[in-house]
C-alpha positions in Angstrom: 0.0 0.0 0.0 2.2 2.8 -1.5 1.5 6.4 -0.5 -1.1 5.6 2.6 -2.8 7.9 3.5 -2.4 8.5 7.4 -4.9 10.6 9.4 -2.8 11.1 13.0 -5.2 12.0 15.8 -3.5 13.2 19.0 -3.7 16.0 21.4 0.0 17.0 22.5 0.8 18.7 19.4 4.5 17.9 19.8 4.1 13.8 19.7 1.9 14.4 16.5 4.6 16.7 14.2 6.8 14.2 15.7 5.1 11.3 14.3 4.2 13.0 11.0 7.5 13.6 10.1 8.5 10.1 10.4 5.8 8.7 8.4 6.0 11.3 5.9 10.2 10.2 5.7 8.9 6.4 5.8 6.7 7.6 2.1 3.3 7.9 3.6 0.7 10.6 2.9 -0.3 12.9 6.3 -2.8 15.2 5.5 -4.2 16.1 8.6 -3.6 15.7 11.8 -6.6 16.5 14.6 -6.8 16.3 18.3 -10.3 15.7 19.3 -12.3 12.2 18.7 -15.1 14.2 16.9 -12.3 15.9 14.0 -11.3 11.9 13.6 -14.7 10.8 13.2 -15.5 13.7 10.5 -12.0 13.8 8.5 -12.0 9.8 8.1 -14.8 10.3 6.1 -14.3 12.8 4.0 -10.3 12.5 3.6 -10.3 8.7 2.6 -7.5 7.7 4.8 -6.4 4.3 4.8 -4.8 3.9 8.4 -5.8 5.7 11.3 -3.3 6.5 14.7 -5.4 7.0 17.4 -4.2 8.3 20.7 -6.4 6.9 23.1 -6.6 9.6 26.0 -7.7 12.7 24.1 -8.8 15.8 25.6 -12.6 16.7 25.0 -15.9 14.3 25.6 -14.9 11.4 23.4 -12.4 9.4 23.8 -9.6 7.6 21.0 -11.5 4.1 22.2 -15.0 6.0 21.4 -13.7 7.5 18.3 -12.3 4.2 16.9 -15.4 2.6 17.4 -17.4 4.9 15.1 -14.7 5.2 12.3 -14.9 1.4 12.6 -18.2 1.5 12.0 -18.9 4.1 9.6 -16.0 4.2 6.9 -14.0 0.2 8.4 -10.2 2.2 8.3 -8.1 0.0 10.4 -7.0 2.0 14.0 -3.3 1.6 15.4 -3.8 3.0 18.9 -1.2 5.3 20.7 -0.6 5.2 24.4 1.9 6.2 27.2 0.0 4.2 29.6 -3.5 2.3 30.4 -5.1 0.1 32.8 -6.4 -3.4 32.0 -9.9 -1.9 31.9 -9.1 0.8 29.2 -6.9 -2.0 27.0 -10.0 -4.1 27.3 -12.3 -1.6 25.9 -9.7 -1.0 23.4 -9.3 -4.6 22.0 -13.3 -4.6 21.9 -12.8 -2.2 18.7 -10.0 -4.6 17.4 -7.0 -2.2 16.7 -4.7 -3.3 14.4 -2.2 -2.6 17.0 -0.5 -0.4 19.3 2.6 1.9 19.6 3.8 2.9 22.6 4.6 6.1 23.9 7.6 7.6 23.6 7.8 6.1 20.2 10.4 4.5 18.5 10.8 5.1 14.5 12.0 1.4 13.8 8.6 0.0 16.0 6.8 2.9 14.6 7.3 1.6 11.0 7.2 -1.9 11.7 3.5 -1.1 13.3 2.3 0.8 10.7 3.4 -1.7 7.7 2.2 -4.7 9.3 -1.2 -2.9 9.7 -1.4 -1.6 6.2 -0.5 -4.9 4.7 -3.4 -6.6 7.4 -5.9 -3.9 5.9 -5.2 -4.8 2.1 -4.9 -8.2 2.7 -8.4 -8.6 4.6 -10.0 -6.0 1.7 -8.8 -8.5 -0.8 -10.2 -11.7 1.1 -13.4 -9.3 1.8 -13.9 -8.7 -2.0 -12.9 -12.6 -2.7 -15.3 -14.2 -0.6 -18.2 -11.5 -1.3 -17.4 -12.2 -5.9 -17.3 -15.9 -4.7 -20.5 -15.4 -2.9 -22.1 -14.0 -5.6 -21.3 -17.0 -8.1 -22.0 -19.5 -5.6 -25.5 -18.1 -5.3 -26.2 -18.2 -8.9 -24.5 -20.9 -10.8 -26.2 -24.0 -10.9 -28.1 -23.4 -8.0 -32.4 -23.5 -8.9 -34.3 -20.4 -8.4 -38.1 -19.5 -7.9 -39.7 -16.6 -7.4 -43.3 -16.7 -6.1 -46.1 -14.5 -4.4 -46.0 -14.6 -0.5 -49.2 -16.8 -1.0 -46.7 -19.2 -2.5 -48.0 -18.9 -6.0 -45.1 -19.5 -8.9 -43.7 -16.8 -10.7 -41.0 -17.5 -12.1 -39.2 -21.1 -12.6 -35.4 -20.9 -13.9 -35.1 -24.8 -15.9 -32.5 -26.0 -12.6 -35.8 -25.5 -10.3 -37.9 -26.9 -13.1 -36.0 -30.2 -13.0 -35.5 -30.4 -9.2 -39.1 -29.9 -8.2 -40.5 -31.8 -11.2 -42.5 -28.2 -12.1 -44.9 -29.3 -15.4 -43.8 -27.4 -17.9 -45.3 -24.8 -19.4 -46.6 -24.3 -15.9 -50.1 -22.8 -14.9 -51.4 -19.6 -14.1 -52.0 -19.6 -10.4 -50.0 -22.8 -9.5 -48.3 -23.3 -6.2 -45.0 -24.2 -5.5 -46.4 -25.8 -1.9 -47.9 -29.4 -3.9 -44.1 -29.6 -5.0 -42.4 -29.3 -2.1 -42.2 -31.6 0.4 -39.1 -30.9 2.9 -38.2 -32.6 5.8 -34.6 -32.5 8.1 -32.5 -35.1 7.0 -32.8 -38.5 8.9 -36.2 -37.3 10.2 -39.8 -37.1 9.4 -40.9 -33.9 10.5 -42.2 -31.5 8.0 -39.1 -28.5 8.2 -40.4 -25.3 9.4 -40.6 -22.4 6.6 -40.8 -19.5 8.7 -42.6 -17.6 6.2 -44.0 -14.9 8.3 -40.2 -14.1 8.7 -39.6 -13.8 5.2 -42.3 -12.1 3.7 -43.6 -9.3 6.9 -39.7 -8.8 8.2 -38.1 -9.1 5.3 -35.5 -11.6 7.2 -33.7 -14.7 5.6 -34.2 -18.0 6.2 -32.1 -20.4 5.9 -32.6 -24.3 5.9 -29.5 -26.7 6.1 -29.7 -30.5 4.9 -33.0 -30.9 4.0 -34.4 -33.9 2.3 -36.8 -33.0 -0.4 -39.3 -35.6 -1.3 -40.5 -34.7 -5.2 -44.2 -36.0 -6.8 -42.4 -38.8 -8.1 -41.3 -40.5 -4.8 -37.7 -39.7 -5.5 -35.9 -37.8 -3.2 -32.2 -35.9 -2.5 -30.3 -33.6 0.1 -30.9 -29.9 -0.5 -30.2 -26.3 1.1 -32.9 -23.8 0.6 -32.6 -20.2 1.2 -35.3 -17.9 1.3 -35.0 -14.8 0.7 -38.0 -11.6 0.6 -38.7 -10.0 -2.9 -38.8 -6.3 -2.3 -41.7 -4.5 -4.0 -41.7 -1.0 -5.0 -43.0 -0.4 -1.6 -42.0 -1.4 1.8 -43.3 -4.6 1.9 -42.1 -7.6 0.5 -43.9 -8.6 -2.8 -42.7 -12.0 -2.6 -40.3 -14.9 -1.9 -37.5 -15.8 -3.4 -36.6 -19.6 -3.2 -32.9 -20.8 -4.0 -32.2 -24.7 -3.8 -28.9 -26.3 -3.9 -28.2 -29.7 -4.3 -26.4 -30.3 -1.1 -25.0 -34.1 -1.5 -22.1 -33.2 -3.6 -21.2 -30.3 -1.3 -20.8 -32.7 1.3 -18.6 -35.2 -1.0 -16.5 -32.4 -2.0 -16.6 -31.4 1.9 -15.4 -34.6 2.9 -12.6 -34.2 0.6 -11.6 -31.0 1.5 -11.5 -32.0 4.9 -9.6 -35.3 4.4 -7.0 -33.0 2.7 -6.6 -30.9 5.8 -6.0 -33.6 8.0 -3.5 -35.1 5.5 -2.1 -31.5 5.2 -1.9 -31.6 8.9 -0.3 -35.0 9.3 2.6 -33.3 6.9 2.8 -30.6 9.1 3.3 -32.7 12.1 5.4 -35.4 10.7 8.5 -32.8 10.4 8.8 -32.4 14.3 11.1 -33.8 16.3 10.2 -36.3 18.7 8.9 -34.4 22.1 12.0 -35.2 23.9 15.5 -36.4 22.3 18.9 -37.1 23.8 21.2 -36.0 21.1 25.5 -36.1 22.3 25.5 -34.4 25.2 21.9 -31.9 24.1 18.7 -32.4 25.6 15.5 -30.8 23.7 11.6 -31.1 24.7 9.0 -29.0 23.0 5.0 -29.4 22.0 3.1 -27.4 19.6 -0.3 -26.6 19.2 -2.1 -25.7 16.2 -5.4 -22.9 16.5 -6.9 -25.1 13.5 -5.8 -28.3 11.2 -2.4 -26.8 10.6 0.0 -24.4 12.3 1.8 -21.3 10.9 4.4 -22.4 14.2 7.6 -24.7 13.2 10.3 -26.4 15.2 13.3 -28.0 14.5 16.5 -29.9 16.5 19.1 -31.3 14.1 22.8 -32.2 13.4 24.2 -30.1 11.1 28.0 -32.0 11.1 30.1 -33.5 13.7 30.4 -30.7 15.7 27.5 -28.8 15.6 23.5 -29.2 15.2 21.3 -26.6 14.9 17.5 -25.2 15.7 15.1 -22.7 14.4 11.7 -21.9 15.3 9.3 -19.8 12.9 5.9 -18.0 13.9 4.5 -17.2 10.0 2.0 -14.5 10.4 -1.8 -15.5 11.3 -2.6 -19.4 10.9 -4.4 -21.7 9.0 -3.3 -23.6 5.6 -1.9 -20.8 4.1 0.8 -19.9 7.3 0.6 -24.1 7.3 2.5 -23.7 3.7 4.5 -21.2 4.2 6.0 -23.0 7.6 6.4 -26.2 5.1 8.8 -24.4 3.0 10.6 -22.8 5.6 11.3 -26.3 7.0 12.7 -26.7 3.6 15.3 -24.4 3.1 16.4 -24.6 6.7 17.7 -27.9 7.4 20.5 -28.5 5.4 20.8 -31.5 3.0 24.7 -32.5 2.1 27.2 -30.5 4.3 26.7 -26.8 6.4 25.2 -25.5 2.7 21.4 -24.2 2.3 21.2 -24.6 -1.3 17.7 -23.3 -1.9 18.8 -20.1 0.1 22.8 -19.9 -0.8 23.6 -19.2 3.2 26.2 -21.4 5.4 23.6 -23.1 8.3 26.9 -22.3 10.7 26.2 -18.5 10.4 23.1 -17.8 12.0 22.8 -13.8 10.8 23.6 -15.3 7.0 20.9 -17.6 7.3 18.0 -15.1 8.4 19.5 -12.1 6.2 19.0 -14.7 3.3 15.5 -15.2 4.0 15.0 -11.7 4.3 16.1 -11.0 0.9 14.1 -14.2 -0.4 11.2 -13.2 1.0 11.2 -9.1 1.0 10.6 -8.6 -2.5 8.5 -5.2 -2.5 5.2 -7.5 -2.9 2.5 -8.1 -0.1 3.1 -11.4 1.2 3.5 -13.0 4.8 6.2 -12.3 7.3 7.2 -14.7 9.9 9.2 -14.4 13.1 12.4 -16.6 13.6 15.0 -18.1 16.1 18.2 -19.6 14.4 20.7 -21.0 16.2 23.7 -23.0 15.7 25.2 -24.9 19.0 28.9 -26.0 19.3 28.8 -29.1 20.9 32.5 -29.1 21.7 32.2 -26.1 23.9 28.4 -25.8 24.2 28.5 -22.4 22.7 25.7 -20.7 20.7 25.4 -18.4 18.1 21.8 -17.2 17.6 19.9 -15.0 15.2 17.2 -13.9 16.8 14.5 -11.5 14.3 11.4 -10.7 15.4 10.8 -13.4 17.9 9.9 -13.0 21.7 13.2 -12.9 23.4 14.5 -16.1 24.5 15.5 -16.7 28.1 17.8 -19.1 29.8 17.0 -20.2 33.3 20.3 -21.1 35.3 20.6 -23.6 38.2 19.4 -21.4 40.6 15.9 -20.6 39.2 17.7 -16.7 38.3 16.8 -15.5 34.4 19.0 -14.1 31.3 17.3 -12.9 28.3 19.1 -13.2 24.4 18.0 -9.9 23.7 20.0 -9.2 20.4 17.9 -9.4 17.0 16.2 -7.5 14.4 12.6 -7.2 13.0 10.7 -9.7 11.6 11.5 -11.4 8.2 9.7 -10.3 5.2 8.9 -6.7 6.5 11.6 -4.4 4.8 14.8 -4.6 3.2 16.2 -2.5 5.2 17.1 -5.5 7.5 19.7 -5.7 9.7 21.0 -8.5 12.3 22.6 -8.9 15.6 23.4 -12.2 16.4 23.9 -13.2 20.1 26.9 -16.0 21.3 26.4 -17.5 24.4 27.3 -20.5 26.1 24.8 -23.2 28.3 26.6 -24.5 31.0 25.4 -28.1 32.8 21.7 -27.4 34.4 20.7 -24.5 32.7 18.0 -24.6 30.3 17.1 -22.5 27.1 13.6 -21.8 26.4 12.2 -20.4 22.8 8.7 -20.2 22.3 5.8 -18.3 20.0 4.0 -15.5 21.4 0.8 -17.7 21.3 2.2 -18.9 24.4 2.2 -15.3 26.1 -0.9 -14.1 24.9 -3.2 -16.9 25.6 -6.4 -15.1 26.8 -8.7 -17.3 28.9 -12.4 -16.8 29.2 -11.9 -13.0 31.0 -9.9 -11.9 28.0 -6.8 -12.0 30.8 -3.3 -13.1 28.7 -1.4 -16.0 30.0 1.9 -13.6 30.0 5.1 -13.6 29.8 5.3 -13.1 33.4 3.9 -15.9 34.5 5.6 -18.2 31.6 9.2 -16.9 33.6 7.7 -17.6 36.6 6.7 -21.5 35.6 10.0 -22.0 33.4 11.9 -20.7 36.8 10.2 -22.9 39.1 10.5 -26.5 37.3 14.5 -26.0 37.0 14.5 -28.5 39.4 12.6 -31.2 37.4 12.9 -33.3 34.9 13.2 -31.4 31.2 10.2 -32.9 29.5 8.6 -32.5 33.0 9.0 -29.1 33.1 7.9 -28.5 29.6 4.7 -30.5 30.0 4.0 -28.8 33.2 3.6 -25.4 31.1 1.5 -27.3 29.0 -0.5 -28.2 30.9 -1.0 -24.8 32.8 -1.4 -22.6 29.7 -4.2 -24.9 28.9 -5.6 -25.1 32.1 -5.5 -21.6 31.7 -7.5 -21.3 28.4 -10.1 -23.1 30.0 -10.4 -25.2 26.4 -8.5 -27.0 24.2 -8.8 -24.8 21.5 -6.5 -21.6 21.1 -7.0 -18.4 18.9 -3.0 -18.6 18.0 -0.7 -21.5 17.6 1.9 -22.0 20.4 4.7 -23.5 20.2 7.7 -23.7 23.3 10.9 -25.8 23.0 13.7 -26.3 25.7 17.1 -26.9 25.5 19.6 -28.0 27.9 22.9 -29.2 28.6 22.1 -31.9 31.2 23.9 -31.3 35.1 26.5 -34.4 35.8 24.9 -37.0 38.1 27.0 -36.9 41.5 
């Protein structure tokens, strides 16, 4: 999204000429900037902007959380929230309007930029799947599917020949017939007549929709349809009729089946290229879990020997989820390990040089198109020494927990991969001594929200990681398992999450 246009709303007129500038040096469009909820409200609709930055505390009777809720609304321009400081009640009301993120206050350019283009891309992205699914609807509702249009007494107006067939309509059909003699629906694997709700339809002008239906036709024969009714507006405000669209539903369901037996194949794949929970690998000891939000994760883990000396690990958290992160985790897997040697043919880097490696990928991947970014940890481990070098970009900070239960973080990285070109790497070295443990995980894990909304947190992830230094590695690791889940209160998750530990096991006395 080249030349955005940004409408900046905030009241401390410094912070706002402060933040124009930037974005106007990062390429973007500012051509306004208001300090009152109400201007926001007003110029996103007239100025066509295509990002909004909201400060949240504005001075005047509404609010940044009041004004984001109307522009969301009224004209659906994505909201990046601004904010020094809130309490959990005020971020609570702010998630309700589903910001597209927040910066924090005082700024920095780098997060700034990262903020804004991950928001802009979310904004085109979800316009394009928007205007996908609604051409997609559109067809789906007309091809193939049979049509009739009849008075709200039920008398036929129109037949197209798909509706002919199905209901066995006599053709030509008579004045004044009824589509009611043809149309005998029950609920599949029952007797009952289905209920038509037609009162809905034709005095509220509401929908109905009927799922698996069997209908029964004058010749005995029978099949599995959907029927959707819909009211036939009149020049008035009443409805003048019903409109009555079938579709054959038994080859949706074959093709449903095999759409779904894909997934779980897909899945299986996806599944099948992680290590074992636990392995025991020359001197190494590694546990992790993952757990997809649907079929297929966008998370991906690895633990493998590179040569004699050394193995290596990564873990990848591909933007969003489903099938499509799914894929682009697959490939990843694929140019990552390395096949003959230290070389990554597929991406021309040595797998012994962890900043090579993720630069690489940058390049691959940041090609000036929209596409999705991903968040990595690469790391290479000396066995000889048990020294690391790790290339950290975009990732939560790993942290290793030493004997005593006391914390380091690897703070050293860079953004995320896929973002900009302008990309540039610090990699951390560092060694793991006997009993102390190295933890990576997805921010899934962190921000967990269980039935309150309340995130699981990094905090309280530290705190468990801390405590079980003392037990068993794949103890430990199941133990935070089991408490983020318990914490989730189901066993589904919004987010994948993924955790693996590393550690260089304490001599037995």
């Amino acid at each position: 999204m080249d030349h955005a246009r940004i409408l900046i709303v905030e009241d401390e007129e410094l912070v706002a000429l402060a933040i124009k500038k930037c974005l106007e040096g990062f390429g973007y469009e500012v051509p306004c900037v208001v300090a009152t909820g109400e201007d926001a409200v007003k110029k996103s609709e007239t100025m066509g902007a295509d990002l909004v930055l909201m400060d949240i505390h504005l001075q005047g009777e509404m609010n940044g959380i009041d004004a984001a809720s109307l522009i969301k609304d009224s004209t659906h321009v994505p909201v990046v929230y601004l904010t020094a400081y809130s309490d959990a009640d005020t971020l609570d009301r702010a998630k309700l309007t589903e910001p597209f993120g927040f910066i924090l206050k005082p700024f920095e350019e780098r997060a700034l930029e990262a903020t804004v283009k991950m928001a802009l891309s979310r904004s085109r992205a979800q316009k394009e799947l928007e205007g996908t699914h609604d051409r997609m609807s559109s067809i789906l509702h007309s091809v193939g599917d049979a049509i009739v249009v009849t008075e709200p007494n039920g008398v036929v107006e129109y037949a197209n020949a798909r509706a002919a067939g199905l209901l066995q309509l006599p053709d030509p059909l008579p004045s004044s017939r009824s589509i009611f003699p043809f149309l005998t629906l029950t609920p599949a694997g029952s007797t009952e007549p289905v209920a038509l709700h037609l009162d809905d339809v034709v005095h509220a002008g509401q929908s109905v929709k009927l799922a698996r239906c069997r209908l029964t036709r004058p010749d005995g024969s029978a099949c599995l349809v959907d029927v959707r009714l819909e009211p036939y507006k009149g020049t008035n405000a009443g409805s003048r009729g019903i409109v009555w669209v079938f579709r054959d539903a038994s080859e949706r369901d074959r093709i449903q089946d095999f759409v779904t037996a894909e997934i779980h194949d897909a899945a299986r794949l996806h599944r099948s290229l992680l290590p074992p929970d636990t392995i025991d690998l020359q001197g190494l000891r590694m546990a992790g879990f993952l757990v997809a939000a649907g079929f297929a994760a966008g998370d991906l883990y690895n633990f493998f020997t590179i040569d004699r000396e050394h193995t290596g690990l990564y873990m990848v958290d591909v933007a969003g989820h489903g099938l499509a992160a799914a894929s682009m985790a697959l490939l990843l897997n694929r140019l990552l390990v390395p096949r003959r040697g230290s070389l990554l043919p597929f991406l021309g880097a040595d797998a012994l040089i962890p900043s090579d490696v993720v630069a690489q990928l940058n390049a691959m991947f940041c090609d000036g198109q929209d596409q999705m970014f991903f968040t990595i940890c690469y790391a290479v481990i000396d066995r000889t020494t048990m020294s690391l070098r790790m290339a950290r970009a975009g990732h939560p900070y790993p942290v290793i927990v030493k004997r005593d239960g006391s914390l380091a973080e690897i703070r050293a990285g860079g953004n995320a991969v896929g973002l900009s070109p302008e990309f540039k790497m610090e990699e951390s070295q560092f060694g793991l001594n006997p009993g102390e443990r190295l933890y990576i995980y997805s921010d899934g894990l962190t921000e967990c929200s269980d039935a309150r909304g309340q995130q699981f947190s990094r905090a309280r992830f530290l705190d468990l990681a801390a405590e079980s230094i003392r037990d068993d590695l794949s103890e430990a690791v199941a133990r935070i398992r089991k408490e983020v889940t318990s914490w989730r209160g189901r066993e589904s998750f919004d987010d994948d999450i993924s955790l693996m530990a590393l550690e260089v096991p304490a001599q037995k006395a």
